[in-house]
C-alpha positions in Angstrom: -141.7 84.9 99.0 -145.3 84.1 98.9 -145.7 87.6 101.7 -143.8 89.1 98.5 -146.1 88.0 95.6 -149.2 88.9 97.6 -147.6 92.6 98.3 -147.2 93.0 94.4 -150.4 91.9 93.4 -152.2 94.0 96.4 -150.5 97.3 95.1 -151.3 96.2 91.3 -155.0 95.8 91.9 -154.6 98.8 94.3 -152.9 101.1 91.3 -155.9 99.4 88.8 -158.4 100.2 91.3 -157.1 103.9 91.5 -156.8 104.2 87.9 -160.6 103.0 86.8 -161.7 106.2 88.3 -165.2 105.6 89.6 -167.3 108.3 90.1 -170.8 108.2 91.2 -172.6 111.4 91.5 -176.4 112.8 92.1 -178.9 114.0 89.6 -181.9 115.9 90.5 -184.8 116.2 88.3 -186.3 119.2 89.0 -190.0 120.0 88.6 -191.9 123.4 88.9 -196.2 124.2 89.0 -195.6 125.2 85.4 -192.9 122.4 84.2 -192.3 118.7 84.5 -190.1 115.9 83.1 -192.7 113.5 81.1 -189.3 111.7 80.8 -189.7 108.5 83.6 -186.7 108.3 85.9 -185.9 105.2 84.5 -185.5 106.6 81.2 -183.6 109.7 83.0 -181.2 106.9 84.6 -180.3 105.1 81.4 -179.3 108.3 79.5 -176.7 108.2 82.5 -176.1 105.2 82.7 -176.7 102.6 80.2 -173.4 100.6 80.0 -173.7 100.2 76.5 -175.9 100.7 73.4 -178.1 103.4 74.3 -179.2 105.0 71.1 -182.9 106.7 72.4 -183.8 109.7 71.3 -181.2 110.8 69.0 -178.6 110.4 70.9 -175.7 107.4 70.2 -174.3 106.5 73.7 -175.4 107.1 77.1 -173.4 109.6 79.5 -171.5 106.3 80.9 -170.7 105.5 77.8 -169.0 109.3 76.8 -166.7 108.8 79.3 -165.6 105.5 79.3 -164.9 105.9 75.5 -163.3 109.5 76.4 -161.0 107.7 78.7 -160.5 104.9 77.2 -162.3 102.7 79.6 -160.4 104.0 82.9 -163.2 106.3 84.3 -166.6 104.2 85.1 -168.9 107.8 85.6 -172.5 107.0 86.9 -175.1 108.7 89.1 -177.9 108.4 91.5 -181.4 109.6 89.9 -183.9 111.3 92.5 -186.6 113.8 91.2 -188.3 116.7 93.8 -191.1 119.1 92.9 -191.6 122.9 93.6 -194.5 123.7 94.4 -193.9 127.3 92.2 -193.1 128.6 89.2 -190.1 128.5 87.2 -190.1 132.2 87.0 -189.5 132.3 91.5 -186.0 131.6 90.8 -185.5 134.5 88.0 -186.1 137.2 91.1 -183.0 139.4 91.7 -183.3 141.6 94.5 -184.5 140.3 98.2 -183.7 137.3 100.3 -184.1 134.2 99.5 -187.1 132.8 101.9 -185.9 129.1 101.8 -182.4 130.1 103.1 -182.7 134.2 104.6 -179.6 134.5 102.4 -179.3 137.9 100.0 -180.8 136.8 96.8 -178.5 134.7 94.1 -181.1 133.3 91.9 -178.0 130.6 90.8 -177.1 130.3 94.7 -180.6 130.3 95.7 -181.7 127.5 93.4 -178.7 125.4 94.3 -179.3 125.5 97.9 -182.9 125.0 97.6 -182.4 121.7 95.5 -180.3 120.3 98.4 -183.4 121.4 100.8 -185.9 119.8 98.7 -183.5 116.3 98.4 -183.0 116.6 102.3 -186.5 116.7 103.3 -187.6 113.9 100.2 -184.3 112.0 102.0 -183.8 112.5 104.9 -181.4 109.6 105.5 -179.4 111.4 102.9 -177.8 109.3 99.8 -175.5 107.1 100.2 -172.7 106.0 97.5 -171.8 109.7 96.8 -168.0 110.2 95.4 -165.9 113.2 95.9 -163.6 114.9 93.6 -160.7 112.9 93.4 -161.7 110.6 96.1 -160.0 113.2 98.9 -162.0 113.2 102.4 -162.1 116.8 101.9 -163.4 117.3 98.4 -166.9 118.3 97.5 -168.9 115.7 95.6 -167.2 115.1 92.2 -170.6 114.9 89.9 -173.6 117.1 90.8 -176.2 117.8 87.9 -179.6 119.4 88.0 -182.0 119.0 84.9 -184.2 122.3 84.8 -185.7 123.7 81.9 -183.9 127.0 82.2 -180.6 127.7 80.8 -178.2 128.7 83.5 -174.3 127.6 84.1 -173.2 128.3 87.7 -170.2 126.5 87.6 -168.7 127.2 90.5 -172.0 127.7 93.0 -171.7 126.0 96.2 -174.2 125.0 98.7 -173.1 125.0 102.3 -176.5 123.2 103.5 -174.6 120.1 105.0 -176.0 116.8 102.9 -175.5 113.2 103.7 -173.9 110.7 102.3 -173.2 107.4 103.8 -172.1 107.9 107.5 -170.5 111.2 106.8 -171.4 115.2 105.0 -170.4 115.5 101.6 -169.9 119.6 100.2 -172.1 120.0 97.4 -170.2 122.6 94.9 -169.6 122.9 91.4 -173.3 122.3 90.5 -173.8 122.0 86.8 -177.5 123.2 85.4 -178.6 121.3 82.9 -181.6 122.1 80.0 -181.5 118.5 78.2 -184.8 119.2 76.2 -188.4 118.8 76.4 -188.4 116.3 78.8 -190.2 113.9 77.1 -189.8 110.4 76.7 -188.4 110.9 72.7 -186.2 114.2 73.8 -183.6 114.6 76.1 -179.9 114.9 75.6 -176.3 113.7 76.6 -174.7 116.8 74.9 -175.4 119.2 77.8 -175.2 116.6 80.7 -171.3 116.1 79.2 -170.3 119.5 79.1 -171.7 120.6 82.7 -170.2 117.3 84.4 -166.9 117.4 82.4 -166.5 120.8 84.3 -166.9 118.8 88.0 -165.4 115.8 87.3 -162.4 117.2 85.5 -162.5 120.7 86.2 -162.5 121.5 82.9 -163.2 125.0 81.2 -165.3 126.2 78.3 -163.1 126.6 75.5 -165.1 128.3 72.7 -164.7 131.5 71.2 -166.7 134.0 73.1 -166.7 137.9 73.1 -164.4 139.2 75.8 -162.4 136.4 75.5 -158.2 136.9 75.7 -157.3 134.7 73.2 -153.8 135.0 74.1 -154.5 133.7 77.3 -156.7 130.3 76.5 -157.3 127.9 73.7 -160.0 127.9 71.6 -161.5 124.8 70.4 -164.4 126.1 68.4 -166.7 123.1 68.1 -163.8 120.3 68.1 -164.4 119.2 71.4 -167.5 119.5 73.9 -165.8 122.0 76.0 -166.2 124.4 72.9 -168.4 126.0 71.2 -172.0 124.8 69.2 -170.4 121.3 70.0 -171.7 118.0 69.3 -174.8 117.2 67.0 -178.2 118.3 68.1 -178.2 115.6 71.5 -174.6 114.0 71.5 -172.0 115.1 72.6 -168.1 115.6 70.7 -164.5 114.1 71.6 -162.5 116.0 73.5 -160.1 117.7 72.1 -156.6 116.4 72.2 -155.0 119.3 74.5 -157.1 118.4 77.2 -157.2 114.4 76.8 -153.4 115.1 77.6 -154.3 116.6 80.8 -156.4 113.6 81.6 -153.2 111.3 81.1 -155.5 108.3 79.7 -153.6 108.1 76.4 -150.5 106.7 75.9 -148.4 109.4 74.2 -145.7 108.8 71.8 -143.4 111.3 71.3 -141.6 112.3 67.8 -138.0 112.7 67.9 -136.3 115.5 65.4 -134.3 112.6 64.1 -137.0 110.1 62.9 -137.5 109.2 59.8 -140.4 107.3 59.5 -143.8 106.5 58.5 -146.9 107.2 61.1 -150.4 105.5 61.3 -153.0 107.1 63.3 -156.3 105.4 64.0 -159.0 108.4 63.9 -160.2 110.0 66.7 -158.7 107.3 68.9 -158.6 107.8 72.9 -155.5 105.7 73.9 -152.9 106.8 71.8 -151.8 110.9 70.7 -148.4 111.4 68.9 -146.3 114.3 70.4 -143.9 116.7 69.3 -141.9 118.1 72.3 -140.1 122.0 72.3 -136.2 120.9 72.8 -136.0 124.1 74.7 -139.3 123.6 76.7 -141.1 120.7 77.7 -144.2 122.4 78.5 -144.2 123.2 74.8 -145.4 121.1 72.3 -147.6 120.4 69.0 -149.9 117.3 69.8 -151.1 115.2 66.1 -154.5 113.5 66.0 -156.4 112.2 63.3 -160.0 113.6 63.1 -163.1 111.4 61.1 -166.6 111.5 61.5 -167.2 108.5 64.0 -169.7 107.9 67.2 -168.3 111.0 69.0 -167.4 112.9 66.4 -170.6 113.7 64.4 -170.8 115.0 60.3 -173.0 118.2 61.4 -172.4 120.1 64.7 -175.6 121.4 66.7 -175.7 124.6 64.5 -176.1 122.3 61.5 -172.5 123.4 60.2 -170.1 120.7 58.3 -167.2 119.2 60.7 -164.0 119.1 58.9 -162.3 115.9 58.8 -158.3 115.2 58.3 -155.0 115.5 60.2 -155.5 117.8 63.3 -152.2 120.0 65.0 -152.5 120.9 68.2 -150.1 123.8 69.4 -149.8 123.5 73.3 -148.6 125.3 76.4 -148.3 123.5 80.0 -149.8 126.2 82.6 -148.7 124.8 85.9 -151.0 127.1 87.3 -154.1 125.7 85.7 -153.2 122.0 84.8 -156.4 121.4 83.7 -156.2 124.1 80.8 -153.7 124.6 78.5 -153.1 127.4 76.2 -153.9 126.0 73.0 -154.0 127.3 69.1 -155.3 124.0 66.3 -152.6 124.7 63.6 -154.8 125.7 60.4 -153.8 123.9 57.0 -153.5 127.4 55.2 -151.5 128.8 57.9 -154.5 131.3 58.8 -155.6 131.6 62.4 -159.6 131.2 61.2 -160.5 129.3 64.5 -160.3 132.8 66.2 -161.4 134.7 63.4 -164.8 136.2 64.5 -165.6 138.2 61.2 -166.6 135.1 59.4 -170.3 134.5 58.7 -170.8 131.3 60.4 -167.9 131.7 62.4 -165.2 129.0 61.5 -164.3 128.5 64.9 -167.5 125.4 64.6 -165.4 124.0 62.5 -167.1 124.3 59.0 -164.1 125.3 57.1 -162.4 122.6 55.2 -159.1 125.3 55.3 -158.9 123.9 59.1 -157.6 120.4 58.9 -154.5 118.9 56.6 -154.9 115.7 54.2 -157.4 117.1 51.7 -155.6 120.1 50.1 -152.2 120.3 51.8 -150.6 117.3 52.1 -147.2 118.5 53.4 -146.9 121.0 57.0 -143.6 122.5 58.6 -143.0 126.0 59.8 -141.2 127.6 57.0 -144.2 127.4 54.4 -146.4 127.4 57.7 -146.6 130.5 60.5 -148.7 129.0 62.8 -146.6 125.6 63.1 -143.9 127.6 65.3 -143.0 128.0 68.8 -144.6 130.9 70.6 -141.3 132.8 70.4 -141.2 132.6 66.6 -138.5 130.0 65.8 -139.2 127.4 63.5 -138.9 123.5 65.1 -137.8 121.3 62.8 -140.9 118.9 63.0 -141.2 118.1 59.0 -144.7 116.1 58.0 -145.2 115.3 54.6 -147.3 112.7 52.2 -150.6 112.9 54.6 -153.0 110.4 53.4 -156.9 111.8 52.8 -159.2 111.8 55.7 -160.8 108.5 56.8 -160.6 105.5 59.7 -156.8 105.7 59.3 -154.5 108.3 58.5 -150.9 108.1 57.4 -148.2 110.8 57.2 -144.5 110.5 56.9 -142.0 112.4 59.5 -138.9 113.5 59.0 -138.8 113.9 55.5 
């Protein structure tokens, strides 16, 4: 018995262990002849992070602190700081043609730098650093959070350094770098917004889900600035919630699913992390509108980083399982008017950020279902019978009725 009860509560703390999803990354500060960080490495090191409270510089939590909240306390995201020095220019890495003379490789000024950086932290460390996670905790992952702060804007999501690098007693790849500009780099300005967005991509493997020109909008989501994956998201240094299509992916929330047959009365605490209500496609699971409740809060701000209005109110997410990219959904939010603005590039500013008060329901349309509404359908144009009616106005807590 007792071999029993100590097999149960090993593969309970086992399954909590697994769930809290620690990750602990590396962060490079990177400075050049013509650029440096005034910002100490302390004060570098609590933007990432602080466990709790950190309000400096405009910002109102600390990059810990996103995703904990994101996640609702089941991911504990933190990072080693180190800082190296070029001894050039910032322009060195803007060359395009060539080899690059650190490496012999053709020139990739986003390959270039990345591989350089590890150089620089190799011969500053020699012993390499030690703590460093992979993605998803698999022996053959590449490190799961990698961020360089440069004062250049450049994504290369996706770059990968070969240079072996040390971590512990074994290599660890270092890929899916994520460039980040957080500012000035003094001491009163620097910013979680862009360190979110660049290490959601590692950690998660998230995608940008704005509206951007060449997109194929029948072949993604776009979030427009209602979630940090999107586009002019956050306020000027914090960072937005996700959106709720991909907290589903992360599987951190409960979800409660809607039957056809209820008939009932639904609370919804806004912009909470542990709990999204679901409507499910009878005909295909993979299909499905998810309902959230949207407020201004600590994560979701009152002005976005373009200094547009965020709508506030009862948020329907249309979304389609991709088995082939888990991570990213289609996606359409269901407008209150019925009219697709988030994709809608001919407005002047583009209501895709979110400035529209059309977007969400609860302050002019009070009642949704798709006979009076197109876009709350099924992508092959039948109407689910998903009825929501007496929604409450916007605030802390929403209310709607189902079924009737």
């Amino acid at each position: 018995m007792k071999q029993h009860i100590f097999l149960i509560l090993f593969l309970f703390l086992s399954i909590g262990l697994y769930a809290q999803g620690k990750i602990h990354g590396l962060t490079v500060i990177a400075d050049f002849n013509d650029f440096q960080y005034k910002a100490s490495d302390a004060t570098i090191d609590s933007l990432l992070n602080q466990k709790s409270g950190y309000n400096k510089a405009g910002n109102v939590g600390s990059l810990n602190e996103f995703f904990k909240d994101q996640t609702d306390g089941k991911y504990d995201v933190t990072h080693t700081v180190v800082r190296i020095r070029f001894h050039k220019n910032r322009s060195y890495f803007k060359n395009s043609s060539g080899r690059n003379p650190d490496t012999n490789e053709p020139w990739d000024w986003g390959q270039a730098f990345a591989d350089s950086v590890i150089l620089k932290v190799k011969e500053k460390y020699p012993d390499g650093i030690p703590g460093l996670t992979r993605y998803k905790e698999l022996s053959n992952n590449g490190i799961g959070s990698w961020l360089v702060l440069v004062p250049f804007g450049y994504s290369a999501y996706g770059v990968k350094s070969v240079i072996p690098f040390k971590s512990g007693d074994s290599y660890i790849p270092m890929n899916h770098i994520g460039l980040c500009d957080i500012g000035q780099g003094t001491e009163t300005s620097h910013m979680t917004r862009i360190l979110a967005h660049e290490s959601s991509h590692a950690i998660f493997r998230f995608p940008d889900i704005g509206n951007q020109a060449g997109d194929d909008l029948s072949k993604k989501g776009n979030a427009g600035s209602f979630c940090i994956m999107g586009w002019n998201a956050g306020s000027e240094n914090s960072p937005i919630d996700y959106c709720a299509p991909l907290l589903l992916t992360l599987k951190t929330a409960e979800v409660v699913d809607i039957s056809a047959d209820d008939k009932k009365k639904i609370s919804i605490r806004s912009n909470a992390r542990d709990t999204l209500y679901r409507f499910v496609n009878p005909k295909n699971s993979k299909e499905y509108f998810v309902i959230q409740s949207l407020n201004h809060s600590k994560w979701y701000p009152s002005y976005n980083v373009a200094g547009h209005p965020m709508d506030i109110g009862l948020a329907i997410w249309h979304v389609v399982e991709d088995s082939n990219a888990p991570m990213h959904p289609w996606f359409r939010l269901v407008a209150a008017d019925g009219v697709d603005l988030m994709n809608d590039r001919s407005t002047k500013p583009p209501v895709a950020t979110g400035n529209d008060n059309r977007v969400l329901l609860g302050k002019n349309v009070k009642s949704v279902n798709g006979k009076i509404n197109p876009m709350l359908r099924w992508r092959d144009g039948t109407v689910p019978s998903l009825k929501i009616s007496d929604i409450s106005v916007p605030g802390a807590i929403m209310n709607f009725n189902v079924g009737y």
